[in-house]
C-alpha positions as CSV (number, residue, x, y, z in Angstrom):
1,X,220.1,177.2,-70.0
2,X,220.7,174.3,-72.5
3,X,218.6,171.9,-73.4
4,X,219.6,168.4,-74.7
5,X,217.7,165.7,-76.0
6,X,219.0,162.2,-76.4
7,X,216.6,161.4,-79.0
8,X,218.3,164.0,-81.4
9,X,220.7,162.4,-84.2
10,X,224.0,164.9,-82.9
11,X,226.1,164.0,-80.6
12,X,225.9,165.6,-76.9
13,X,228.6,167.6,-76.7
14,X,227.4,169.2,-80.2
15,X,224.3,170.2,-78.6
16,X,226.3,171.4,-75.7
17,X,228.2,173.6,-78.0
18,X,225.1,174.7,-80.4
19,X,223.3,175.6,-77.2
20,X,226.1,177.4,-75.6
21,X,226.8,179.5,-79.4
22,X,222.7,180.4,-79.2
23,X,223.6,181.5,-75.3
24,X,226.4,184.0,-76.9
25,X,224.5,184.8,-80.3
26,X,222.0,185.9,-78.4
27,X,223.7,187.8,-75.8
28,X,222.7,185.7,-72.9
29,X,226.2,185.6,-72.7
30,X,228.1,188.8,-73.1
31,X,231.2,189.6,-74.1
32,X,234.1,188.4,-71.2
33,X,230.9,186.6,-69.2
34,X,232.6,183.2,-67.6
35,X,231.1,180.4,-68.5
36,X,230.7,177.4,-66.1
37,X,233.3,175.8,-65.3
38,X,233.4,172.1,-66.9
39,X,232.5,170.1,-63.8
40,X,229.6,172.6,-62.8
41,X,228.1,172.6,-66.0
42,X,228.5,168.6,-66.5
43,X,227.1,168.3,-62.7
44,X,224.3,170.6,-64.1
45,X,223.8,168.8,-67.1
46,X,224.7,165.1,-65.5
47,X,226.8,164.2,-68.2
48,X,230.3,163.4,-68.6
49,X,233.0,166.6,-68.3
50,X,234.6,165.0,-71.2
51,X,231.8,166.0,-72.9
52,X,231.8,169.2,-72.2
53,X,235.4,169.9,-72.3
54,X,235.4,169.2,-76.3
55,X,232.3,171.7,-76.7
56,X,234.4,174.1,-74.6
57,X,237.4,173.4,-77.3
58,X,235.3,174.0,-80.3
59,X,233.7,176.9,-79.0
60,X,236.7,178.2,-78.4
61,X,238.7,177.2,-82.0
62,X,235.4,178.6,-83.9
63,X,236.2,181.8,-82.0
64,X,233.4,182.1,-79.8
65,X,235.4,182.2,-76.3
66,X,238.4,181.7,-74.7
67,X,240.4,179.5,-72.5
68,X,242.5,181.5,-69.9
69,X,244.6,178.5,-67.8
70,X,243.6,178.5,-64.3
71,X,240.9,180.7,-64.9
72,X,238.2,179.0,-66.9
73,X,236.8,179.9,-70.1
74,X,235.3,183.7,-71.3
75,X,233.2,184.8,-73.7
76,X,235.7,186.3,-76.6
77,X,235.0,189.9,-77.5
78,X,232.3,190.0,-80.2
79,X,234.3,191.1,-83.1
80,X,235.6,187.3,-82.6
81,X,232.4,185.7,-81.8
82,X,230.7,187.7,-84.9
83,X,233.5,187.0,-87.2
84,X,233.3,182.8,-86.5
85,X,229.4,183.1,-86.8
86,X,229.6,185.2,-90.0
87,X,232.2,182.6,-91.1
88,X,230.2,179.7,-90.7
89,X,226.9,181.3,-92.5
90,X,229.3,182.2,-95.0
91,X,230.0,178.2,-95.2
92,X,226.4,177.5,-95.7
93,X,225.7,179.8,-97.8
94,X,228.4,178.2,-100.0
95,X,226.7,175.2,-99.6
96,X,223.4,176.3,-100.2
97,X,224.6,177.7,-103.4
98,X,226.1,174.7,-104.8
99,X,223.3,172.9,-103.9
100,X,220.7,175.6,-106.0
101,X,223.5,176.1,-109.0
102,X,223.5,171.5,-109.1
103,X,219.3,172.0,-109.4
104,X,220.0,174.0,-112.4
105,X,218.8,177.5,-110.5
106,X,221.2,180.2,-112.5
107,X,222.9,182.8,-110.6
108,X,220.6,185.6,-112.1
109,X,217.9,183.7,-109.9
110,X,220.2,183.3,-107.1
111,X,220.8,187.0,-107.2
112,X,217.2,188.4,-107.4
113,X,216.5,186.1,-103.9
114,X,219.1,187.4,-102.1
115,X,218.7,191.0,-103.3
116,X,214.8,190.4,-101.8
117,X,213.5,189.9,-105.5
118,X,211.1,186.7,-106.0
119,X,211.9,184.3,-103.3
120,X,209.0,181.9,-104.1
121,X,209.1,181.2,-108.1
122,X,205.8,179.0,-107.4
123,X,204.4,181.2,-110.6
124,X,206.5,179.2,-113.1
125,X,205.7,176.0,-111.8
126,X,202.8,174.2,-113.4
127,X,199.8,173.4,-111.3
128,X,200.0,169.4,-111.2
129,X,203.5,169.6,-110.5
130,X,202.4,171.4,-107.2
């Protein structure tokens, strides 16, 4: 179901919550699917509920699921799961574009790669700069 790896730079419980968003994404976990509750998952995972309590909160402030008291947590429909996943691309995009605008790439080129124009403007580039 999810794997973690201690070696990797983010914390645990963001590994928790990127593995449980793939889970969704990916329709592992369908729409109004329960997910584990936080002590059979932590059991399952042998890590610390704590841990995954605070994924479970993200998840479910990014949209993702939701938290019905007494009951455990639930997939959210997948309007809301789409929405919070388009949002977040949306974010890195954003990102992504500052990033190329900063390089001096013009929006004109920016354009043309999302519109599936050159992608790879290896052409321009002299040889020994390759």
């Amino acid at each position: 179901m999810i794997q973690l790896n201690y070696r990797d730079s983010r914390p645990i419980y963001e590994q928790v919550k990127d593995g449980l968003r793939q889970l969704i994404i990916n329709g592992v976990l369908t729409e109004g699917s329960r997910l584990p509750s936080v002590r059979e998952l932590a059991v399952s995972l042998t890590i610390n509920p704590n841990t995954i309590q605070r994924a479970y909160r993200e998840l479910e402030a990014e949209g993702y699921t939701v938290s019905v008291p007494g009951k455990g947590s639930y997939v959210s429909r997948e309007n809301d799961a789409a929405k919070a996943h388009k949002a977040e691309l949306m974010e890195k995009l954003s990102a992504l574009t500052a990033e190329l605008h900063s390089l001096g790439v013009s929006e004109e080129e920016m354009r043309a790669m999302i519109q599936g124009g050159e992608t790879d403007d290896r052409s321009q580039i002299p040889a020994e700069e390759l």
